[in-house]
C-alpha positions in Angstrom: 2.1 -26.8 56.7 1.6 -27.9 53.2 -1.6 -26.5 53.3 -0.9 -23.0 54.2 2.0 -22.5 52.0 -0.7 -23.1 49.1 -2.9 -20.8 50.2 -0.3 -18.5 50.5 1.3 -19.0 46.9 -2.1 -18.6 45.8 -2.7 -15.7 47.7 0.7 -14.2 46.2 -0.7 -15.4 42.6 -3.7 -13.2 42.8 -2.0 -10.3 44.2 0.5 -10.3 41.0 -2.2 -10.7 38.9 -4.1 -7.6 40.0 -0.7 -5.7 39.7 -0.5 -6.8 36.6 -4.1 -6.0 35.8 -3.9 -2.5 37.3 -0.4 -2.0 36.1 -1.8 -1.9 31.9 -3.5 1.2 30.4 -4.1 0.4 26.9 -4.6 4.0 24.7 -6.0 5.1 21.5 -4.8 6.2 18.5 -6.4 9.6 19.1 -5.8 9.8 23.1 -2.5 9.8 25.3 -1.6 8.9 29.1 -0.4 12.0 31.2 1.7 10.0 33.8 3.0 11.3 37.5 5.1 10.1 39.3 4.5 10.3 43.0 2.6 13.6 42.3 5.1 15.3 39.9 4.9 14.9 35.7 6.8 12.3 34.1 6.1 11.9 30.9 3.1 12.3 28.3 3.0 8.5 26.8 0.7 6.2 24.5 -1.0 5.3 21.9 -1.1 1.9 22.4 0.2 -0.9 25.9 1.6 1.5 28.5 2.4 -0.1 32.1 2.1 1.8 34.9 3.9 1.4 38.7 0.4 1.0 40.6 0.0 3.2 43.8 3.4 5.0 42.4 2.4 6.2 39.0 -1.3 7.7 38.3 -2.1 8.6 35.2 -5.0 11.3 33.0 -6.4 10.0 29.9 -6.6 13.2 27.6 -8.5 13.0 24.1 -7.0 14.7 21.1 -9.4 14.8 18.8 -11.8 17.3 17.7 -14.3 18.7 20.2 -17.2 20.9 19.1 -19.5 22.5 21.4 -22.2 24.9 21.2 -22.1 28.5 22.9 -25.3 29.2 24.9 -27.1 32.4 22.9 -25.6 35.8 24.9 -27.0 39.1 25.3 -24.7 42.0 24.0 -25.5 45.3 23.1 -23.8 46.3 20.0 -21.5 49.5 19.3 -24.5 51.6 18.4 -26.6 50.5 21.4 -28.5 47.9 19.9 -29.5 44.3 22.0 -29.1 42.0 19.8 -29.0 37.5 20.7 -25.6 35.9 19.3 -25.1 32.2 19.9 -22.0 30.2 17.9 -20.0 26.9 18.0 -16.6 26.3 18.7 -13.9 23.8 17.7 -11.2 23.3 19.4 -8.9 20.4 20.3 -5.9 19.2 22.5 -2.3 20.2 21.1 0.0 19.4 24.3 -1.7 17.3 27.2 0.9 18.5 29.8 -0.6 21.9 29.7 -4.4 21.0 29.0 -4.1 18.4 32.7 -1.6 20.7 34.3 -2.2 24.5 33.5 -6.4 24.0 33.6 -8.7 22.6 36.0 -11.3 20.7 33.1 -10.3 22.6 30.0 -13.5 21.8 28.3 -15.8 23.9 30.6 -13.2 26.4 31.0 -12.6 27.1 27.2 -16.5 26.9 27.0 -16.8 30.3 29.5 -13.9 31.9 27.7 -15.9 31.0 24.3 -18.9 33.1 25.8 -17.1 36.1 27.4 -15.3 36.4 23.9 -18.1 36.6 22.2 -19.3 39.1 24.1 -16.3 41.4 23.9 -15.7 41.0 20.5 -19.3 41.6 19.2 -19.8 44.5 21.6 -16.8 46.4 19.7 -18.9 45.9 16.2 -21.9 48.4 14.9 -25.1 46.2 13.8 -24.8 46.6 10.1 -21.1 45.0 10.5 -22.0 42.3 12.8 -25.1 41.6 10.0 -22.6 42.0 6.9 -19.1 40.8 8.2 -19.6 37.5 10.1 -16.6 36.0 8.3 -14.3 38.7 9.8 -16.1 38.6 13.0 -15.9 34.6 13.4 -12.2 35.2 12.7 -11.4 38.0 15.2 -13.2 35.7 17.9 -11.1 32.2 16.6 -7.7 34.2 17.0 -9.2 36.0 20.1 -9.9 32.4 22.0 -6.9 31.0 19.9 -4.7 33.2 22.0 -5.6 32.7 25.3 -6.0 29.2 25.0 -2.9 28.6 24.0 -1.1 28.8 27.4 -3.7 25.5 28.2 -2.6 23.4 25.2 -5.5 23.9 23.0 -5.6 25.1 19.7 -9.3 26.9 18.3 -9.4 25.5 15.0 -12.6 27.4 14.1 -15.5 29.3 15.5 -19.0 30.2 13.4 -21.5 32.4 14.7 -24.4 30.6 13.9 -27.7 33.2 14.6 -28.0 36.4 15.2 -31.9 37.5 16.8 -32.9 40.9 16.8 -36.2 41.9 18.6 -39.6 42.9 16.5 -39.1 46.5 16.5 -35.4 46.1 15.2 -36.3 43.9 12.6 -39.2 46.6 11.4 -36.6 49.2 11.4 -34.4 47.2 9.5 -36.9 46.5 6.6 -38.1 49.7 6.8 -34.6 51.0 6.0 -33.4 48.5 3.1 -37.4 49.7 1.3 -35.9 53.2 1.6 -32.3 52.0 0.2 -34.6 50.0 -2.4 -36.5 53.1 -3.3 -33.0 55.4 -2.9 -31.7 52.9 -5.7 -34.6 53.3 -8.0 -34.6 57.1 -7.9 -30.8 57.3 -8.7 -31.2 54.9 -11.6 -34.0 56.8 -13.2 -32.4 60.4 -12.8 -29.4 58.6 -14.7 -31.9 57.4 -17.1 -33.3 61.0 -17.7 -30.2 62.8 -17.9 -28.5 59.8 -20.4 -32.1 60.8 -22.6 -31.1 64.6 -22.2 -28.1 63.9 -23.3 -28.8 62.2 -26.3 -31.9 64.3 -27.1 -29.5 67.9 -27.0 -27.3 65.5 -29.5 -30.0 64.8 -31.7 -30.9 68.2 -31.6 -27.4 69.5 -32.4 -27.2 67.4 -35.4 -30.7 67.9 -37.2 -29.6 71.9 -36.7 -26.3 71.6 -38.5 -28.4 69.6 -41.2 -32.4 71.2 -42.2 -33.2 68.5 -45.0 -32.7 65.7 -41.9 -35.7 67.7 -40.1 -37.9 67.9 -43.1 -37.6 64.2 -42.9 -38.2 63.7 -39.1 -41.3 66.2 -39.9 -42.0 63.2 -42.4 -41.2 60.7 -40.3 -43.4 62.2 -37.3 -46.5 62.6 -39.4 -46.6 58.8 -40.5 -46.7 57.6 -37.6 -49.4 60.0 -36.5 -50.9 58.7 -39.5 -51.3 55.6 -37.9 -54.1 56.6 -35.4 -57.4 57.6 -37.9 -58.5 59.2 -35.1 -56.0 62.2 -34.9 -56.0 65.2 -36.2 -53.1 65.9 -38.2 -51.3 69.8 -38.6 -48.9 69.6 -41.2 -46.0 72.2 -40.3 -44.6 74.0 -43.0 -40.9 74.8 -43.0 -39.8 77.9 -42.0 -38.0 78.6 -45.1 -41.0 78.6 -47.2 -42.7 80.9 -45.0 -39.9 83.2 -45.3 -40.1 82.9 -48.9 -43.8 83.4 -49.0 -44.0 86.5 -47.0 -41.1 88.5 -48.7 -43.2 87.6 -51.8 -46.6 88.6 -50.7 -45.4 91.7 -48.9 -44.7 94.8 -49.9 -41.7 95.5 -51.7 -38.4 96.6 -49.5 -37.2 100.3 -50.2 -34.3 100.7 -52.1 
């Protein structure tokens, strides 16, 4: 008799220790307990020694920090009908554990296919050139897109990058063949402005040495030394038109009075 009410206590012994044992959940800093109770929520507890009613009480372990995941490279076809390859990365992370166990069936994989159909939608509404030029603007229209929807599960999109953008061969020939022309567009314009700043100043130039005949005597000067500076050249010396004038109402025959 002795005997068996040992083994009994013992047996008792063991059993409260694995209630005990099952009973502690020990939690993170960065991770909290979502506790039911006999199937229904309770409360969302931790960090830190949480104790639990075994067989009455189950509890999810949800993660609140930081997850980043990549989002496989999808095919869209742009506003002006062009098939381009756009893969990004998300980050998102846990803001109310009730929803994220209660309103989602494994809110990782489910806000990584919302991440991709996003992507899609939102880069579908956007021309090439903008897509190309605007990422900034594009990766925030697809953060407050996801941000939006997500927010019914607990999870907050802290940030989404589009990180490549692949065009095929004949796309990317087009493209370069269109930023030479730009190139060449911009070289055109700048000279034209050259020319007509030189026109401009030239029909100044000209304005003034009119209003003033000794100044072109002296650009006469000026223009024959540096001709002067090639021995090669053959010089003409102009003569002003004055002196001509002078010369031929001299020589000619006298004016009838």
């Amino acid at each position: 008799m002795i005997g068996f009410t040992f083994g009994f206590t013992s047996i008792l012994i063991v059993v409260a220790a694995i209630f005990v044992v099952s009973a502690i959940r020990i939690f993170r800093e960065y991770e909290r307990g979502v506790v039911f109770m006999l199937g229904r929520f309770w409360k969302v507890k931790g960090p830190g020694l949480v104790l639990i009613i075994p067989a009455v009480q189950q509890v999810v372990r949800i993660e609140l920090r930081t997850v980043v995941f990549d989002v496989p490279a999808q095919d869209v076809i742009t506003r002006d009908n062009v098939s381009v390859k756009v893969n990004a990365v998300v980050y998102f992370r846990v803001v109310d554990p009730e929803k994220a166990v209660i309103q989602v069936a494994r809110y990782i994989e489910a806000t990584s296919q919302l991440a991709q159909t996003t992507l899609r939608a939102v880069v579908g509404k956007h021309e090439l050139d903008t897509l190309l030029a605007e990422r900034e603007q594009l990766n925030a229209d697809i953060q407050q897109t996801l941000d939006t929807q997500t927010d019914a599960w607990g999870i907050k999109v802290s940030t989404v990058e589009i990180k490549q953008v692949d065009l095929n061969e004949s796309m990317l020939r087009a493209i370069a063949r269109q930023a030479e022309a730009e190139r060449e567009r911009r070289a055109k314009v700048i000279h034209a402005e050259g020319e007509l700043q030189v026109s401009e100043k030239l029909l100044q130039a000209a304005q003034r040495l009119a209003q003033q005949p000794q100044a072109m005597q002296l650009r006469y000067l000026q223009t024959l030394t540096t001709i002067a500076a090639d021995k090669n050249s053959t010089i003409v010396f102009p003569l002003p038109i004055d002196l001509l004038t002078a010369l031929v109402d001299r020589l000619g025959p006298p004016r009838e009075r």
